[in-house]
C-alpha positions as a Markdown table, in Angstrom:
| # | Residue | x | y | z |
|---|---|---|---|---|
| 1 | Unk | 92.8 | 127.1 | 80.2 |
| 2 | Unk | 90.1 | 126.7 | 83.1 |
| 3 | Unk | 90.3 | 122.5 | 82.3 |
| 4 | Unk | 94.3 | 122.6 | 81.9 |
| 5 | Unk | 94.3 | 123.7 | 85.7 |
| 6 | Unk | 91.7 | 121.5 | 87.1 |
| 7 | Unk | 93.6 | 118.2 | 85.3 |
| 8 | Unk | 97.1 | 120.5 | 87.6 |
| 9 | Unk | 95.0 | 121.2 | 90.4 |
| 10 | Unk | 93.8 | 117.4 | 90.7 |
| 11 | Unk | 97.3 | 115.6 | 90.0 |
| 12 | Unk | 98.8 | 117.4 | 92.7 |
| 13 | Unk | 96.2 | 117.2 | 95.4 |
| 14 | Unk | 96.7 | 113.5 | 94.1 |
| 15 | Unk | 100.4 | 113.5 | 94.7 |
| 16 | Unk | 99.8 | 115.4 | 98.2 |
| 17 | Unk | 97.7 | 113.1 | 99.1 |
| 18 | Unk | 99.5 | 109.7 | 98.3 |
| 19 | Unk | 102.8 | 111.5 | 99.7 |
| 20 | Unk | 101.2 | 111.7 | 103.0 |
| 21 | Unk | 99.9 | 108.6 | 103.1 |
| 22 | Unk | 103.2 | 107.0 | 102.3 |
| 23 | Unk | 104.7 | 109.5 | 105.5 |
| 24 | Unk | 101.5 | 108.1 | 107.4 |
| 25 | Unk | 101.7 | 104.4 | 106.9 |
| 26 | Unk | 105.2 | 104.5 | 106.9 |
| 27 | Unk | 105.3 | 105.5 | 110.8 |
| 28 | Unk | 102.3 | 103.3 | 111.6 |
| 29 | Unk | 104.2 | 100.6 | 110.8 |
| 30 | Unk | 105.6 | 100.8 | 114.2 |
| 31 | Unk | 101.9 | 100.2 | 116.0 |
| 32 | Unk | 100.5 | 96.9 | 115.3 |
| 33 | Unk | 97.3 | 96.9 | 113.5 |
| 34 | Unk | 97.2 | 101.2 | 112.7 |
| 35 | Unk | 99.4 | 100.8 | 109.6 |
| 36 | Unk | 96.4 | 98.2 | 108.1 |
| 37 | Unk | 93.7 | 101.2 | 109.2 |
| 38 | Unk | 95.2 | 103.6 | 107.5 |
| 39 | Unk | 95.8 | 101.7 | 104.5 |
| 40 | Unk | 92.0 | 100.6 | 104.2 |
| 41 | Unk | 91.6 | 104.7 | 105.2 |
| 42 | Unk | 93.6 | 105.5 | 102.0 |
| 43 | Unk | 91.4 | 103.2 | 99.8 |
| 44 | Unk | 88.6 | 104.8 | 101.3 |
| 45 | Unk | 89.8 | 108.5 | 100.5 |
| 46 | Unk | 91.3 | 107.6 | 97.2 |
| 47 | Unk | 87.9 | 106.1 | 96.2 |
| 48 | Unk | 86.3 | 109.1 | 97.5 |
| 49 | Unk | 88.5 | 111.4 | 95.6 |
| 50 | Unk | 88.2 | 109.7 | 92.8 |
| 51 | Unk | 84.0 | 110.6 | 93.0 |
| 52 | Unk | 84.8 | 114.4 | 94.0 |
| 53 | Unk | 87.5 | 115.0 | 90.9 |
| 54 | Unk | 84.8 | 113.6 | 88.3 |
| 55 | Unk | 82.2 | 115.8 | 89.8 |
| 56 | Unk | 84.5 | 118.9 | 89.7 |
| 57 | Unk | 85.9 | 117.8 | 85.8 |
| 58 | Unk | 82.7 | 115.5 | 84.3 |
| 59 | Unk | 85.3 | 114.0 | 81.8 |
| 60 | Unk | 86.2 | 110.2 | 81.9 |
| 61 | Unk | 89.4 | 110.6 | 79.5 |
| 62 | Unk | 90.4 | 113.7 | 81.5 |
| 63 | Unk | 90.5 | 112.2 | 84.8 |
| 64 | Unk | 92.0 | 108.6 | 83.2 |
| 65 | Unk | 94.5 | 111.1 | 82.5 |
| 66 | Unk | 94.9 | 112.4 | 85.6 |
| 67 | Unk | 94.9 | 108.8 | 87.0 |
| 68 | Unk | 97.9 | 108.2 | 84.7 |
| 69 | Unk | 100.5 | 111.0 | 85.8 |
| 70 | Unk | 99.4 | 110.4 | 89.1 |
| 71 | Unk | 101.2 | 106.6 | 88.6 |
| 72 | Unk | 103.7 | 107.3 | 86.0 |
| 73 | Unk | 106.4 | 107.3 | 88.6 |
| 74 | Unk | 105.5 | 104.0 | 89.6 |
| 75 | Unk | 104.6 | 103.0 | 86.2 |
| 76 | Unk | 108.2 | 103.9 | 85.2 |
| 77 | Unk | 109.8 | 102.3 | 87.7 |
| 78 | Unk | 107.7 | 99.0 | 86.9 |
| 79 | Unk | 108.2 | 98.8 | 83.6 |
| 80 | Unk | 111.7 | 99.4 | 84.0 |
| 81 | Unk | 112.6 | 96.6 | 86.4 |
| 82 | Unk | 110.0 | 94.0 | 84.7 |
| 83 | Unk | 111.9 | 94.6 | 81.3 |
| 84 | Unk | 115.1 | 94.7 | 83.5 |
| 85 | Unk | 116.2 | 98.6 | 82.3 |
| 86 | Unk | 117.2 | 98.8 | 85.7 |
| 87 | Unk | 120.3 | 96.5 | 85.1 |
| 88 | Unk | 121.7 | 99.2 | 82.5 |
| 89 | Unk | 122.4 | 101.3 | 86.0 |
| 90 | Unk | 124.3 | 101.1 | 89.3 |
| 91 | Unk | 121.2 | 101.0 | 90.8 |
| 92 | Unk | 119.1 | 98.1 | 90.5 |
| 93 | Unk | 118.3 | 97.5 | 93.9 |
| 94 | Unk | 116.9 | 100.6 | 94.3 |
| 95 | Unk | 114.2 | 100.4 | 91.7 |
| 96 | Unk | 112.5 | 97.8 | 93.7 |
| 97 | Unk | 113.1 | 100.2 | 96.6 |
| 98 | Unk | 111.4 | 103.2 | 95.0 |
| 99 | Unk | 108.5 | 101.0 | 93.9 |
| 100 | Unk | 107.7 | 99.4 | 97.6 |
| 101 | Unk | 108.0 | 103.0 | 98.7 |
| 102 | Unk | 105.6 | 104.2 | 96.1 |
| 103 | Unk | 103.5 | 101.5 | 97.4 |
| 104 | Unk | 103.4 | 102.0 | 100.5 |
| 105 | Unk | 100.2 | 103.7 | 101.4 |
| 106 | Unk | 99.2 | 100.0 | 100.8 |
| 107 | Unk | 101.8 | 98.0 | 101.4 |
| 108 | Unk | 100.3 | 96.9 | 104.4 |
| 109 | Unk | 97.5 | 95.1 | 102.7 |
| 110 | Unk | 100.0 | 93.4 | 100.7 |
| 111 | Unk | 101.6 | 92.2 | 103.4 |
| 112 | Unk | 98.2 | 90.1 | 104.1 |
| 113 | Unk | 98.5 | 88.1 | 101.6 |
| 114 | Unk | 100.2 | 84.4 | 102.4 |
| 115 | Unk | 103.7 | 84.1 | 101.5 |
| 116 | Unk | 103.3 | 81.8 | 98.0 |
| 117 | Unk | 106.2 | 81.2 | 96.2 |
| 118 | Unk | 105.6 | 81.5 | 92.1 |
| 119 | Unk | 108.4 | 81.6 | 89.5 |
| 120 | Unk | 110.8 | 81.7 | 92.3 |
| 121 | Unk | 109.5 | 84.9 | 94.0 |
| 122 | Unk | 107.1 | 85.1 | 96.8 |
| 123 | Unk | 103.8 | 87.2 | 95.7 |
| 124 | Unk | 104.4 | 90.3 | 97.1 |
| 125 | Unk | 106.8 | 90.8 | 94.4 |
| 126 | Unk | 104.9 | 90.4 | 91.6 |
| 127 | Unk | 101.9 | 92.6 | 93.6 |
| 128 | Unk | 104.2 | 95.3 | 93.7 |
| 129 | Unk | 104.3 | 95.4 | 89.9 |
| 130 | Unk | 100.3 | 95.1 | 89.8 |
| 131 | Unk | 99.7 | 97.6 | 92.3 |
| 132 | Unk | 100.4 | 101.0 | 90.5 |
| 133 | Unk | 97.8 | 100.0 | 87.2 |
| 134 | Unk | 95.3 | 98.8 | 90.1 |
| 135 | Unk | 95.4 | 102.2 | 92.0 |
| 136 | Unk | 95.1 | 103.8 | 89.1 |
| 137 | Unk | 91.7 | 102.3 | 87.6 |
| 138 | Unk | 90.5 | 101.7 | 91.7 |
| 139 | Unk | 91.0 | 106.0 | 91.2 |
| 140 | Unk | 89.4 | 105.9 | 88.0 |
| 141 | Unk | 86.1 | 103.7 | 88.8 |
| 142 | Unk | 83.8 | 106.2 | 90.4 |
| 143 | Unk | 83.6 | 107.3 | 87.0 |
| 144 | Unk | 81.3 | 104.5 | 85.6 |
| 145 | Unk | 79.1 | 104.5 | 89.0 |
| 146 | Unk | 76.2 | 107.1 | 88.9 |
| 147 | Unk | 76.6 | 110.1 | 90.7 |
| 148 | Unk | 73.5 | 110.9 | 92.9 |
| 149 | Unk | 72.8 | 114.8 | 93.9 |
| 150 | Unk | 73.9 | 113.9 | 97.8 |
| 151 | Unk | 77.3 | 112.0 | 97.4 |
């Protein structure tokens, strides 16, 4: 029972976490320069997070886990607009919508990255799509570095 709570426990400080970051970024946008701060800040925290939840469970598949509800929404979204399941709906456009804003805590990052066109979409796009397995295992990866007594 202990276990079923830390996986809760985790997945929601997880979904706290990324929530705020969205609200965060989201109104940085409006300083030059803060919104790219706070998106490396994220990383950081996320990476460091990652390191504190495998301390607390010591369980690889547990927290792979735990990195996987924490991205299903964007998962869900992703799948469903690269295997166009959004089209069966009124609201296609919005699928895209939901998955920049489920991006957002690094969206400015993203919007680093020169504006190449492939397959008739500029990069971003296909990014967008990349970015929720990439969070997940960038969460995930503390787990194959050692863990030292003072980290």
């Amino acid at each position: 029972m202990k276990r079923g709570v830390e996986i809760f426990r985790s997945v929601l400080r997880l979904y706290f976490f990324h929530i705020s970051a969205i609200l965060a970024v989201w109104l940085a946008m409006y300083f030059p320069g803060l919104d790219i701060v706070l998106a490396l800040l994220y990383l950081v925290l996320l990476w460091e997070e990652g390191k504190y939840t495998y301390r607390v469970l010591r369980n690889p598949k547990r927290q792979a886990l735990i990195a996987g509800i924490w991205q299903l929404p964007g998962l869900i979204l992703a799948v469903s607009v690269i295997l166009r399941l959004d089209r069966l709906t009124d609201f296609a456009y919005y699928f895209v919508f939901a998955l920049e804003l489920w991006v957002t805590p690094i969206l400015p990052l993203i919007s680093l990255i020169p504006t190449w066109i492939i397959l008739e979409r500029p990069i971003y796009y296909f990014l967008l799509f990349m970015m929720v397995p990439i969070l997940a295992v960038y969460y995930y990866l503390p787990v194959h570095r050692p863990i030292s007594a003072n980290s």
